[in-house]
BALOBA-1460 file (C-alpha; in Angstrom, 3 decimals):
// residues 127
<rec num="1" residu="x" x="-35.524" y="38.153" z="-29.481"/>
<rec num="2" residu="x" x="-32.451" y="39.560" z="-31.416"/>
<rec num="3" residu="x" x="-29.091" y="38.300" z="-31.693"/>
<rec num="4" residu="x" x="-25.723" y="39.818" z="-32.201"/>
<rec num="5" residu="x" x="-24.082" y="39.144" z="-35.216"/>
<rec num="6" residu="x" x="-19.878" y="39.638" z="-35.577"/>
<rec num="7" residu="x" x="-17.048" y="38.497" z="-37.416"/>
<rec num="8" residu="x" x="-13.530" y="39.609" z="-37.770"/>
<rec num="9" residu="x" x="-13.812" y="39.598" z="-41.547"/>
<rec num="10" residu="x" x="-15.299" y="42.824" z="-41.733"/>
<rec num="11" residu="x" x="-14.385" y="45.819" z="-39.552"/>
<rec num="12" residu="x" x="-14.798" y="46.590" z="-36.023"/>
<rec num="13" residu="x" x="-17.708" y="48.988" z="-34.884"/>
<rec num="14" residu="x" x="-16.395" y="52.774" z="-34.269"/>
<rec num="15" residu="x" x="-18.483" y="53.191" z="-31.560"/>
<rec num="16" residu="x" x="-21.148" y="51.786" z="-29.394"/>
<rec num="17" residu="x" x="-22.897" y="49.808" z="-32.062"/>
<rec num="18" residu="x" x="-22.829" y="46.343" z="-33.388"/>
<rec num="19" residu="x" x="-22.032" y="44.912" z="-36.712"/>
<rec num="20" residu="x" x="-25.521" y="43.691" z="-37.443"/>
<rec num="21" residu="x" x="-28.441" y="42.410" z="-35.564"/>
<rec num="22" residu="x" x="-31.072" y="39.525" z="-35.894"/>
<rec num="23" residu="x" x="-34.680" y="40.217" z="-34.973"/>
<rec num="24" residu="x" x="-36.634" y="37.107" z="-35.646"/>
<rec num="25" residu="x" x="-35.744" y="36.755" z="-39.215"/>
<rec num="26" residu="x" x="-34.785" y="39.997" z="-40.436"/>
<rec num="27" residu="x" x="-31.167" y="40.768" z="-40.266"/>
<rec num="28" residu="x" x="-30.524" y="45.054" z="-39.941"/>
<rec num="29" residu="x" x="-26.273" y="45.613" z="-41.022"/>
<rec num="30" residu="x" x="-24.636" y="48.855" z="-39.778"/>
<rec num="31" residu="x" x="-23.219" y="51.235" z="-42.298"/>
<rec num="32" residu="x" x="-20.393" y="50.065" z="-43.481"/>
<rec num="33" residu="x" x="-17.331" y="52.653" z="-44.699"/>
<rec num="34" residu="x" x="-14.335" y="51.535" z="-46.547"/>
<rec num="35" residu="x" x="-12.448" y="50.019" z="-43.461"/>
<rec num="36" residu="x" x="-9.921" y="47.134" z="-44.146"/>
<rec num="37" residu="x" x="-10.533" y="44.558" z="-41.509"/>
<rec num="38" residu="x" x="-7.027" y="42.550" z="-41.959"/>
<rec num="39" residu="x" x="-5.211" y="45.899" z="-41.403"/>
<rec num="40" residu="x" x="-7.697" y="48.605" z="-39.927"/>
<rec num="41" residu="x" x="-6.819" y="51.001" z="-42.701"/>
<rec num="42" residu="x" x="-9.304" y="53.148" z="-44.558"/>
<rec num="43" residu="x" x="-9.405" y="52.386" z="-48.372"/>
<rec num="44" residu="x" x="-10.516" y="55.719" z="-49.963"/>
<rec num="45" residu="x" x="-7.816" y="56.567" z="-52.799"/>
<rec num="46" residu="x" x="-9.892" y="55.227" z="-55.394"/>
<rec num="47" residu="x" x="-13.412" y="55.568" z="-55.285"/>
<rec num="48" residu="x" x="-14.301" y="52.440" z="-56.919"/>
<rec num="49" residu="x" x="-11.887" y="50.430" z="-54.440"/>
<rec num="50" residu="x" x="-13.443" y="51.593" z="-51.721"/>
<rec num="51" residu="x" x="-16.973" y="50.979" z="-52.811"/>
<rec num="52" residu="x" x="-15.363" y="47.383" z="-52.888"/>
<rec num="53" residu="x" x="-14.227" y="47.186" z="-49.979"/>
<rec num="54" residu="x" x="-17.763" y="48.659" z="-48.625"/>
<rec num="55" residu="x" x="-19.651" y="45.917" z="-50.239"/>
<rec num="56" residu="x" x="-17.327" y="43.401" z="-49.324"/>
<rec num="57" residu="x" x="-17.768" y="44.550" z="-45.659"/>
<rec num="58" residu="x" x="-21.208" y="44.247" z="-46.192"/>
<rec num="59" residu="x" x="-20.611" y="40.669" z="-47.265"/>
<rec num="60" residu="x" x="-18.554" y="39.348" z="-44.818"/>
<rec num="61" residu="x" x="-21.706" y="39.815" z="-42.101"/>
<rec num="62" residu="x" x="-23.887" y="38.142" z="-44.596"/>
<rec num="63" residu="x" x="-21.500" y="35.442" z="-44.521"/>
<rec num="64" residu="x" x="-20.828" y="35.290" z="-40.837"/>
<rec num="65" residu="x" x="-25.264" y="35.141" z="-40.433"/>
<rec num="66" residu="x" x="-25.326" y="32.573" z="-42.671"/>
<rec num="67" residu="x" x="-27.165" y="34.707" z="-45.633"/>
<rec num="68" residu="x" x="-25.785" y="36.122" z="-48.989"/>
<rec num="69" residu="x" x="-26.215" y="39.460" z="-51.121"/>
<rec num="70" residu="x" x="-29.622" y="37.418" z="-52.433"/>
<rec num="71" residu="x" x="-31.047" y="37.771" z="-49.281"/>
<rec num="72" residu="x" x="-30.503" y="42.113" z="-48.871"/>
<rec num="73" residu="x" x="-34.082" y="43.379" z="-49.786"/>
<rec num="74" residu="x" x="-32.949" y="47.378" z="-48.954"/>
<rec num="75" residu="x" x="-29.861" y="49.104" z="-48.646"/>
<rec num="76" residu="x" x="-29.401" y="52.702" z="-47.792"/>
<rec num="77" residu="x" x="-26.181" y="54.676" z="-49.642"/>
<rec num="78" residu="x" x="-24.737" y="57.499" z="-48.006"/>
<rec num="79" residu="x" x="-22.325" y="59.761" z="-50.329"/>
<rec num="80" residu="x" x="-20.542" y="62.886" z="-49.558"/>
<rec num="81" residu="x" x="-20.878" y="64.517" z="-53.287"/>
<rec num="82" residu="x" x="-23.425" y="63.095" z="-55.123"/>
<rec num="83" residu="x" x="-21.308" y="63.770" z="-58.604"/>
<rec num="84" residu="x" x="-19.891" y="59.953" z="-56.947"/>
<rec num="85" residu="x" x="-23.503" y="58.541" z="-57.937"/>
<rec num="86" residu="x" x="-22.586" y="57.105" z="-61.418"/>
<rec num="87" residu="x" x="-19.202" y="55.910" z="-60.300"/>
<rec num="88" residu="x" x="-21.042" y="54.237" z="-57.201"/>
<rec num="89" residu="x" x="-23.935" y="53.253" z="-59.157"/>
<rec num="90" residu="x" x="-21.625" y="50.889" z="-61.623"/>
<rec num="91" residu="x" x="-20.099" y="49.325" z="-58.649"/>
<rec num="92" residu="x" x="-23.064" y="48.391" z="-56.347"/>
<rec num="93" residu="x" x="-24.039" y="46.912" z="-59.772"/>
<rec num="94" residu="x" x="-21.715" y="44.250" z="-59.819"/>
<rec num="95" residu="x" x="-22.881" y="42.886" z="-56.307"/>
<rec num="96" residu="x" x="-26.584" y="43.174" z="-57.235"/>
<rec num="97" residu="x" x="-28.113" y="42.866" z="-60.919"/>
<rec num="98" residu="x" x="-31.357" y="45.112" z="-61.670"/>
<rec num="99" residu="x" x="-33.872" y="41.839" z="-61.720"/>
<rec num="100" residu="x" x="-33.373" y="41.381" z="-58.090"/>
<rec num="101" residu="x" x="-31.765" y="44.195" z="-56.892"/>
<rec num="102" residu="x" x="-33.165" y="45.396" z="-53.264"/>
<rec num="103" residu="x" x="-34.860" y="48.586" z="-52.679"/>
<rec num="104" residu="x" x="-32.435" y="51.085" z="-51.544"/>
<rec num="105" residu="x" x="-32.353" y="54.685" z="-51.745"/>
<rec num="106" residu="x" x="-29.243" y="57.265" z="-51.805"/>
<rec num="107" residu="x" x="-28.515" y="60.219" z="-50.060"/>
<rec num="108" residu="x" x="-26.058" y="62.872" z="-50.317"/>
<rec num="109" residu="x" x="-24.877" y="63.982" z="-46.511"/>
<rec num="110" residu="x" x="-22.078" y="66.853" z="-45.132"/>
<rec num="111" residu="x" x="-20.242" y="64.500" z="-43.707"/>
<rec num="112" residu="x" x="-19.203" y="60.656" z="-43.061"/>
<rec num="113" residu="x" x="-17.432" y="58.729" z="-40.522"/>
<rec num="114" residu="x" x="-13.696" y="59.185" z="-40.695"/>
<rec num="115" residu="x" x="-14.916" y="61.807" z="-43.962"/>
<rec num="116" residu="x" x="-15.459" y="58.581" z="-46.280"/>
<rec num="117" residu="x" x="-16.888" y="59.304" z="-49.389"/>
<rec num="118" residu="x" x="-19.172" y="56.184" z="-49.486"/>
<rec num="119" residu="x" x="-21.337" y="54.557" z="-46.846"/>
<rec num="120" residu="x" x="-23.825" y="51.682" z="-46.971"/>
<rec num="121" residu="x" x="-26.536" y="50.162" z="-44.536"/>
<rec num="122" residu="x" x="-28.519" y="46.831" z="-45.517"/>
<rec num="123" residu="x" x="-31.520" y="45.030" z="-44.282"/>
<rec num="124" residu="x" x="-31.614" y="41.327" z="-45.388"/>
<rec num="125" residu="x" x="-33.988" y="38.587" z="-44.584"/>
<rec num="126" residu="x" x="-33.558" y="35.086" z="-43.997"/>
<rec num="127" residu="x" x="-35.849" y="33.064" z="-46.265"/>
């Protein structure tokens, strides 16, 4: 059975989608872009603020299903020049450290929603 998982701390879905969903006890999170939830702007000046705000999108639905960044076990990173990896890269590091770190991979596309330059999916499991 899966449930729906939402919360107003992280932004909206763009289309018909939902923030994340539960199936048994595996939680799969949307991509999340650079989105401010308190004021629906995009944050993409600064590349390193809006892997930020990315993560702490990502976050926020942890939060709301009652899990943490400890409980991601892959993410998939979508950039839109992959000269961004090393900026990126230093970032993500901040929200997880190499000894646990999930399995991800990271993929240079054309394009992103609303042309972001960063874009990040997560599966997470509830322990």
């Amino acid at each position: 059975m899966k449930k729906i998982v939402q919360t107003h701390n992280a932004p909206a879905p763009i289309g018909p989608y939902n923030q994340a969903v539960f199936a048994g006890n595996t939680l799969y999170i949307s991509g999340q872009i650079a989105i401010d939830p308190k004021t629906g702007d995009l944050n993409t000046e600064d590349l390193e603020e809006e892997t930020v705000q990315v993560l702490e999108n990502l976050k926020a639905i942890l939060t709301e299903a009652g899990l943490s960044l400890e409980n991601v076990v892959k993410t998939s990173i979508f950039i839109s020049d992959m000269n961004n990896f090393s900026k990126i890269n230093e970032v993500y590091s901040r929200y997880f450290e190499s000894e646990n770190a999930p399995a991800r991979e990271t993929v240079e596309v054309a394009n992103l929603p609303k042309f972001v330059n960063v874009e990040i999916s997560a599966i997470a499991v509830k322990f």
